[in-house]
C-alpha positions as CSV (number, residue, x, y, z in Angstrom):
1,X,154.3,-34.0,1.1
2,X,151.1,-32.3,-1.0
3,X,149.9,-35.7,-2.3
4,X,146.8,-34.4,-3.9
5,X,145.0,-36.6,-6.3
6,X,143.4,-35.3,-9.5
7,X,139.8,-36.2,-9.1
8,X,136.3,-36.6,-11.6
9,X,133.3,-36.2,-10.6
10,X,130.3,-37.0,-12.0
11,X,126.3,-38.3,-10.8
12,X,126.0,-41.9,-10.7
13,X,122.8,-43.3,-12.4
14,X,121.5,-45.9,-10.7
15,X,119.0,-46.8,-13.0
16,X,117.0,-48.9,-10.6
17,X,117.6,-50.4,-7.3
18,X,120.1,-52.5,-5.7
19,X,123.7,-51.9,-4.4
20,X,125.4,-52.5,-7.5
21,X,124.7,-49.1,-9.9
22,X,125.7,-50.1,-13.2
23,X,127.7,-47.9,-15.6
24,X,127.3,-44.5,-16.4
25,X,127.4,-42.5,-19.4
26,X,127.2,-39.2,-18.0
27,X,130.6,-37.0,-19.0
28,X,133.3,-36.1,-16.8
29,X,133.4,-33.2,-14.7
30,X,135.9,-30.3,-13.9
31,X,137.8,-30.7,-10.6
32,X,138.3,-27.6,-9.9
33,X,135.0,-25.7,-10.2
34,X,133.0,-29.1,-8.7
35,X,130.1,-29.4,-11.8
36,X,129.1,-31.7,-13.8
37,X,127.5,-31.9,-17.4
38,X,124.5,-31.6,-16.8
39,X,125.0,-29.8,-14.0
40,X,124.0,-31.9,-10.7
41,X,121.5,-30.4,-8.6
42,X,123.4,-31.1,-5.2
43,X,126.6,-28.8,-5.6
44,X,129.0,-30.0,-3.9
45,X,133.3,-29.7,-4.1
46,X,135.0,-33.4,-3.3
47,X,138.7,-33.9,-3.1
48,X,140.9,-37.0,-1.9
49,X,144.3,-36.8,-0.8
50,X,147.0,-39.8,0.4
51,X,146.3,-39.6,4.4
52,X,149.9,-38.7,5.3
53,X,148.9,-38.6,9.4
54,X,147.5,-42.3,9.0
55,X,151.1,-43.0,7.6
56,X,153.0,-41.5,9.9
57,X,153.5,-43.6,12.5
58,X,154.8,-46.5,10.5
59,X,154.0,-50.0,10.3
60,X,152.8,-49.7,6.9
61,X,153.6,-51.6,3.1
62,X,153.7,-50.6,-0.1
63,X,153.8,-53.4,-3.1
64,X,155.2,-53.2,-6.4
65,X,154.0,-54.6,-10.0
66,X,157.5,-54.6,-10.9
67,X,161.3,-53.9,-9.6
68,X,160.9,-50.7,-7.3
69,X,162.5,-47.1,-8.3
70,X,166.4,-47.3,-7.4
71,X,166.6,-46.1,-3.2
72,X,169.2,-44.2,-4.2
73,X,166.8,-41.5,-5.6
74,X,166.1,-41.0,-2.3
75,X,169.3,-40.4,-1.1
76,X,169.5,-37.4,-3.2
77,X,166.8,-35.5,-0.8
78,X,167.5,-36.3,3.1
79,X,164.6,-34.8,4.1
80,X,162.7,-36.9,1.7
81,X,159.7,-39.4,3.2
82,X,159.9,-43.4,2.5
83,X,156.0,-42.7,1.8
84,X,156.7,-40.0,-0.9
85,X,159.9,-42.6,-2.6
86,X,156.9,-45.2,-2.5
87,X,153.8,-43.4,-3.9
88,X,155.7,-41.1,-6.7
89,X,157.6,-44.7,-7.7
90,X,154.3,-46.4,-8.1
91,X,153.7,-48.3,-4.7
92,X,150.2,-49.6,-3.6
93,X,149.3,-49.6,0.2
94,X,149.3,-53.4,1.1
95,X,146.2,-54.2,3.1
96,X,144.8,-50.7,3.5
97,X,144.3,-47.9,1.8
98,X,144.2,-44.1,3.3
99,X,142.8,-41.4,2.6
100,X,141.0,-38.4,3.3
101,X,138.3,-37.2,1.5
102,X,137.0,-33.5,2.2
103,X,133.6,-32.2,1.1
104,X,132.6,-28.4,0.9
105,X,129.1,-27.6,0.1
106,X,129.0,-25.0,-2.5
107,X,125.6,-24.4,-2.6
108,X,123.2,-21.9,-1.3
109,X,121.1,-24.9,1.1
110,X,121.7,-27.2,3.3
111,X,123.4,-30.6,2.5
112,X,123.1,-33.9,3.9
113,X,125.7,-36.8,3.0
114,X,123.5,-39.9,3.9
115,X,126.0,-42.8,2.5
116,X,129.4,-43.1,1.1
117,X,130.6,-46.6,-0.2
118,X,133.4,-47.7,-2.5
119,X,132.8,-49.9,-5.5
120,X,135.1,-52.0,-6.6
121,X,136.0,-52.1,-10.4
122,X,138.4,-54.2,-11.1
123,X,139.6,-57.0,-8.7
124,X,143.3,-59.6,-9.5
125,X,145.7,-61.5,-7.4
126,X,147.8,-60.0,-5.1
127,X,150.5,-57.5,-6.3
128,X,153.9,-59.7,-5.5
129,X,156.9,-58.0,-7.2
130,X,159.0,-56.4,-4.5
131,X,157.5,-54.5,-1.7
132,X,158.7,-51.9,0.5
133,X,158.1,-52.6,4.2
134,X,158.4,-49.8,7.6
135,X,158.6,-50.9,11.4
136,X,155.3,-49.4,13.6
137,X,155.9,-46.4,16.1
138,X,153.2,-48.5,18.1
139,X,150.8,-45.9,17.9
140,X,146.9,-46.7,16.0
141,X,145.6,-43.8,13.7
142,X,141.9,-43.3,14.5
143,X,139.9,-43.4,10.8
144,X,136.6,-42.2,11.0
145,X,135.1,-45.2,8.2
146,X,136.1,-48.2,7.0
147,X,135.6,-50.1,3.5
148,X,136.0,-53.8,3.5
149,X,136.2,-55.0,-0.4
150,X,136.4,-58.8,0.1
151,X,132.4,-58.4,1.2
152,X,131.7,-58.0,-2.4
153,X,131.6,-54.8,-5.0
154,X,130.0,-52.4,-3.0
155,X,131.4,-51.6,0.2
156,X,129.6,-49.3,2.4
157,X,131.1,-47.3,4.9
158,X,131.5,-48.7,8.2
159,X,133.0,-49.2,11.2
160,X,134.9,-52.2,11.4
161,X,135.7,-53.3,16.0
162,X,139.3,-54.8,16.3
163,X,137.5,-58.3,16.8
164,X,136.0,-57.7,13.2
165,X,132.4,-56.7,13.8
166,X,131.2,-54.2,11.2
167,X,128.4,-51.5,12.2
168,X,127.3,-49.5,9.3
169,X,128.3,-45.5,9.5
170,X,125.1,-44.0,8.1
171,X,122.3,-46.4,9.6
172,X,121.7,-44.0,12.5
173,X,123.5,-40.7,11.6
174,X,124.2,-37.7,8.5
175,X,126.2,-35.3,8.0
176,X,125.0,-31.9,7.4
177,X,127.1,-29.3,5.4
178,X,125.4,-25.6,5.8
179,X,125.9,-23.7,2.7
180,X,130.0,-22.7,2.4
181,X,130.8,-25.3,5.3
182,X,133.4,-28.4,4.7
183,X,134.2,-31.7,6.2
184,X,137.4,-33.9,6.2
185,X,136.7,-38.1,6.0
186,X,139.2,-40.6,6.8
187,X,138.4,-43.5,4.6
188,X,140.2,-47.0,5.6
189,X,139.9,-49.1,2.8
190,X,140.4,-53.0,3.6
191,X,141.3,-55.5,1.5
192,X,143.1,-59.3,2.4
193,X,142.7,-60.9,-1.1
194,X,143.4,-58.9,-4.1
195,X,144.6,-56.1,-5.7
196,X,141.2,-54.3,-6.1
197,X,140.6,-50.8,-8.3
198,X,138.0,-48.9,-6.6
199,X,136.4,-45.9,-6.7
200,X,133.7,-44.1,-4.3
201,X,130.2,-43.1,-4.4
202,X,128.7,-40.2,-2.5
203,X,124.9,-39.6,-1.8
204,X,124.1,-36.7,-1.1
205,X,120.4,-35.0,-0.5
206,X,119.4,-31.3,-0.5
207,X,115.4,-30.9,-0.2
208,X,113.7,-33.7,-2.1
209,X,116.4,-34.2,-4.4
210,X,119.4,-36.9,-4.2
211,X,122.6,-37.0,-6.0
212,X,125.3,-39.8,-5.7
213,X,128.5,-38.2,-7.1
214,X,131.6,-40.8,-8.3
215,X,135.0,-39.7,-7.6
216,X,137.9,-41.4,-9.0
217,X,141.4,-40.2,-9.2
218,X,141.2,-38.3,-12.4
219,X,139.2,-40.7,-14.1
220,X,141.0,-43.5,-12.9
221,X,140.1,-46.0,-10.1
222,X,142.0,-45.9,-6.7
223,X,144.2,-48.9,-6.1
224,X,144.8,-51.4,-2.8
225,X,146.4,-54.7,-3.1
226,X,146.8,-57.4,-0.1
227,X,149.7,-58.9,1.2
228,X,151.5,-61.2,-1.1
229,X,151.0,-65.2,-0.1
230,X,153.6,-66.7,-0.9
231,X,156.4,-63.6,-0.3
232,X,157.8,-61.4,-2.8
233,X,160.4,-61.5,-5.4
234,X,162.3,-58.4,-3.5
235,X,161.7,-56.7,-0.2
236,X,163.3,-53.5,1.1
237,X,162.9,-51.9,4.5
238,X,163.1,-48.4,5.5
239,X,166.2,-48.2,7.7
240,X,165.5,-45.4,9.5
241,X,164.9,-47.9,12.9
242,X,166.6,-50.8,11.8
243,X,169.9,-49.1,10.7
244,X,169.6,-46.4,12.0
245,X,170.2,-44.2,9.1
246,X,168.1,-42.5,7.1
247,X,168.0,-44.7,3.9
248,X,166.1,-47.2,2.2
249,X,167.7,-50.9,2.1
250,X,167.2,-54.1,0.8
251,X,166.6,-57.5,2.8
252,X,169.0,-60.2,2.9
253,X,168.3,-63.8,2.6
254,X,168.2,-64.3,6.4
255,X,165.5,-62.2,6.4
256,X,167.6,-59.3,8.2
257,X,168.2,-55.4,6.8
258,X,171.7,-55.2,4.7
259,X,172.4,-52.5,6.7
């Protein structure tokens, strides 16, 4: 699946200190060409696409505002994905989001990236609908930086230990982009209490100038929502395990695949 996301780019101004930059005025820039008006002085190329290898393996959820697309949509392509019937109908990645991020310098110097962090805009309850749920492979993807938005509005990236400890990424380290050269980011973005809109800021320094770019998905936030509390109003499964079919089927009342 080419799940590439639309993005805008444009310089943050910060306006001051602190870890909260307010809002900006500064107009939207072209995706494709990288630029901004005015034109940044750090030129740099950022796209974000669904991480389809951190999916892979299973064990993942997507929620729904509402009832989800029909399952027998995805009938009509066998060679379809349970991700794809999820994302293209809507679905928000329950507890974590993935993604990769890749950055080409398209400048004529040397680039450093010395912080990325994700700022959330808009924070609500739990998305609770109906939600589409798949069984794990039992394998971990490895994810290079983690975002944890129930810390507050500004999540820097990090690295987050399976018994919770957090270690910032870019206290001790850069990363350095010669002109023409490009890097692929996993970002892991955490959330166990809302359905938070997000987008990311990147700083970036070439000689004695810095430039933090926002990228959005064309203008628009990303999206993650936590688990539901108290359940949802309609859960499906992907039966590809459980049934043993390639299909996508609802749960019954005791909680098993209708298989």
């Amino acid at each position: 699946m080419a799940s590439i996301l639309r993005l805008v780019l444009r310089p943050w101004d910060r306006g001051g200190s602190g870890d909260d930059p307010g809002p900006t005025d500064q107009p939207a820039a072209s995706v494709t060409t990288a630029t901004t008006t005015p034109a940044p002085a750090v030129a740099l190329s950022i796209r974000v696409d669904v991480d389809e290898d951190a999916y892979e393996d299973g064990g993942w959820s997507m929620a729904f505002a509402d009832e989800p697309p029909d399952p027998a949509l995805r009938r009509d392509d066998p060679d379809s994905e349970s991700l794809d019937w999820a994302l293209v109908g809507g679905g928000v990645s329950v507890g974590s989001s993935h993604l990769r991020m890749t950055v080409v310098n398209r400048s004529g110097e040397t680039i450093q990236i010395r912080d990325i962090a994700a700022t959330v805009t808009d924070r609500g309850p739990p998305l609770d609908a109906s939600v589409l749920r798949t069984p794990p492979a039992g394998l971990e993807p490895i994810l290079d930086y983690d975002f944890d938005l129930d810390g507050g509005n500004t999540a820097r990236a990090a690295r987050i230990a399976e018994d919770g400890t957090s270690a910032p990424a870019f206290s001790d380290e850069v990363i350095s982009l010669v002109p023409h050269e490009s890097v692929e980011l996993r970002l892991n973005v955490l959330t166990a209490t809302c359905t938070c809109r997000f987008v990311f800021q990147l700083e970036a320094v070439t000689g004695a100038t810095t430039t933090t770019f926002e990228v959005s998905d064309g203008g628009e936030p990303f999206v993650v929502t936590a688990a539901a509390a108290d359940g949802y109003g309609a859960e499906l499964i992907d039966a590809e395990i459980a049934c043993n079919r390639h299909d996508i089927v609802p749960v019954g009342p005791d909680a098993a695949p209708d298989c």
